[in-house]
C-alpha positions in Angstrom: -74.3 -36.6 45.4 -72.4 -37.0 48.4 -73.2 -35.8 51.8 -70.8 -33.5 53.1 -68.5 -33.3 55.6 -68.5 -31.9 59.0 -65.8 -29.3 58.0 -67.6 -28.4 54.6 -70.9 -27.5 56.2 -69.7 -25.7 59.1 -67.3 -23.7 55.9 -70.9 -22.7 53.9 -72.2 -22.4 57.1 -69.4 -19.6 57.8 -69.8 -18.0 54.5 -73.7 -18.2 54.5 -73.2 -15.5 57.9 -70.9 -13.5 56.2 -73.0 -13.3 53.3 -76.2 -12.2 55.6 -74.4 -10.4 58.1 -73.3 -8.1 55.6 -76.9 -7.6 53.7 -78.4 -7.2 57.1 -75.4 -4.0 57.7 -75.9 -2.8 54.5 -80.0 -2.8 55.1 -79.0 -1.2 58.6 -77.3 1.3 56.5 -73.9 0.4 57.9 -71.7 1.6 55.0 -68.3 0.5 56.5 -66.0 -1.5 53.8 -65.4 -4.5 56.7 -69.2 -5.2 56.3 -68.1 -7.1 52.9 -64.6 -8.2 53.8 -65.1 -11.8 53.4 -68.0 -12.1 50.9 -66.9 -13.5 48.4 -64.5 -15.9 50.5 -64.6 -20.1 49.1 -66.9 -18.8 45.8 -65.5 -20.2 42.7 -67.6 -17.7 40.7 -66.0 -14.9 42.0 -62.3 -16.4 41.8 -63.0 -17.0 38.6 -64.0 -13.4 38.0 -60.8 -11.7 39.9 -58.7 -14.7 37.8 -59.7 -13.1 34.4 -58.9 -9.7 35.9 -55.8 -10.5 36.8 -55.5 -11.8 33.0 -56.4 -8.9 31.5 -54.1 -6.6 33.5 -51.4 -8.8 32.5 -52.1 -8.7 29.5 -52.5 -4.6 29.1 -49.3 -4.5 30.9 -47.5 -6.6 28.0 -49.2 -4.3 25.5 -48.6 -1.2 27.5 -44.7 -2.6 27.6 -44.5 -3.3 24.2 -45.4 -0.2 23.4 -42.7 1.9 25.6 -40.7 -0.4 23.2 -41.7 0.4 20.1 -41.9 4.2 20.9 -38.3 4.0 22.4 -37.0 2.1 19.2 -38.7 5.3 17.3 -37.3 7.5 19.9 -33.8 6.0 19.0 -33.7 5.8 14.8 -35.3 9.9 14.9 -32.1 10.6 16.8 -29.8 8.6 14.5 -31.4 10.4 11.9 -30.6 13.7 12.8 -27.6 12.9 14.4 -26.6 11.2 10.5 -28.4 14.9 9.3 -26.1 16.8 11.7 -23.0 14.8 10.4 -23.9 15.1 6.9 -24.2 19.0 7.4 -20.9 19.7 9.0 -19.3 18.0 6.5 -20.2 20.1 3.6 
């Protein structure tokens, strides 16, 4: 494996502190949301995790929209209908 560089060490370094400064407020009983800002900063696991979020919002989103179609389609032939119903009545 190779031996990292200067900048990557001092980087997990950097997010090694965040990581322990915000245990050591938590176990202080600090329970201020910037205590965590940062955590999860340069972890692939954790991108990963929001990245699938993100999918699945999409996702809904499309189905949600979808949907709005369909019920607006339905919306549109009920009114045909009765406007064809109306018509048909009127003319009798």
């Amino acid at each position: 494996m190779p031996e990292q560089t200067d900048r990557e060490r001092i980087e997990s370094l950097e997010r090694e502190v965040i990581k322990l400064t915000a245990r050591l407020n938590m176990l202080e009983g600090k329970k201020d949301w910037r205590a965590v800002v940062g955590i999860f900063k340069g972890d692939d696991v954790m991108k990963g995790i929001v990245d699938e979020g993100r999918k699945i919002r999409e996702a809904e989103r499309e189905e949600a929209k979808r949907e709005g179609e369909r019920e607006d389609a339905e919306e549109k032939r009920k009114a045909r209908l009765k406007a064809k119903r109306k018509k048909k009545v009127a003319g009798k």
